[in-house]
C-alpha positions in Angstrom: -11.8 49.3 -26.8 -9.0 51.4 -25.0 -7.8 54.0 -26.5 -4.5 55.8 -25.7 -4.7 59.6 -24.9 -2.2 62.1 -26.3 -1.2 63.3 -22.7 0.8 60.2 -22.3 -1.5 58.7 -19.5 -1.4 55.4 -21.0 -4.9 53.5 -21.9 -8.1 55.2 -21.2 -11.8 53.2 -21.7 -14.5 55.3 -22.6 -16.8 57.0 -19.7 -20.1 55.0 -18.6 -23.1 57.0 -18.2 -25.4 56.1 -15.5 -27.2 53.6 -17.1 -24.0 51.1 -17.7 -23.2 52.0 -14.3 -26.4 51.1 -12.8 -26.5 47.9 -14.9 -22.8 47.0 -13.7 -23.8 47.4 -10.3 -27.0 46.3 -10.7 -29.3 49.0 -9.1 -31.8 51.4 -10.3 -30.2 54.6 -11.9 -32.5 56.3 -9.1 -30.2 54.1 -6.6 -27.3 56.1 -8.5 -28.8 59.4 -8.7 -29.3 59.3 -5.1 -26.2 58.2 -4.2 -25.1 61.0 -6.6 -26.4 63.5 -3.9 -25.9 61.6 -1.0 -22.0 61.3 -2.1 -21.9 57.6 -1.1 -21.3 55.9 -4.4 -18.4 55.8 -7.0 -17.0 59.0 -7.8 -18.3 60.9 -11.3 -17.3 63.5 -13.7 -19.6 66.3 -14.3 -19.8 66.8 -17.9 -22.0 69.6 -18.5 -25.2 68.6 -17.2 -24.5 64.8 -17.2 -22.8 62.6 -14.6 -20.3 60.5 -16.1 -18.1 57.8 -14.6 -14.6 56.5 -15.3 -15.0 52.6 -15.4 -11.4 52.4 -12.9 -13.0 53.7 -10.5 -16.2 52.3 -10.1 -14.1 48.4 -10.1 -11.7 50.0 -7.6 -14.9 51.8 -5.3 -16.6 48.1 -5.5 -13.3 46.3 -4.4 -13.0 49.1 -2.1 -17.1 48.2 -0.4 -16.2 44.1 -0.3 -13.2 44.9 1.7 -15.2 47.1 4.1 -18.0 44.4 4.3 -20.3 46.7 2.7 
């Protein structure tokens, strides 16, 4: 479900957490947490103690890895 934001940024779909991200990829979320330090994965949003990802990016950082090869 998209919802639009009241900044005028057009549709925004909810944040994963880094379970749904780790199922879209399909890795272990200790895969994700150690990319998380390593800073080789998809970009996330620190939300108070909880890593967060806007679902965008991680399809554009996966498009991004089968252009590389990678």
């Amino acid at each position: 479900m998209n919802e639009t934001t009241e900044h005028g940024i057009g549709p925004v779909e909810p944040l994963w957490c880094a379970g749904q991200v780790a199922e879209f990829l399909n890795v272990s979320q200790a895969t994700l947490s150690r990319w998380r330090r390593e800073k080789v994965g998809p970009a996330f949003i620190q939300v108070g103690a909880v890593s967060r990802y806007n679902p965008a990016t991680v399809r554009a950082w996966v498009r991004a890895q089968e252009e590389r090869g990678g």
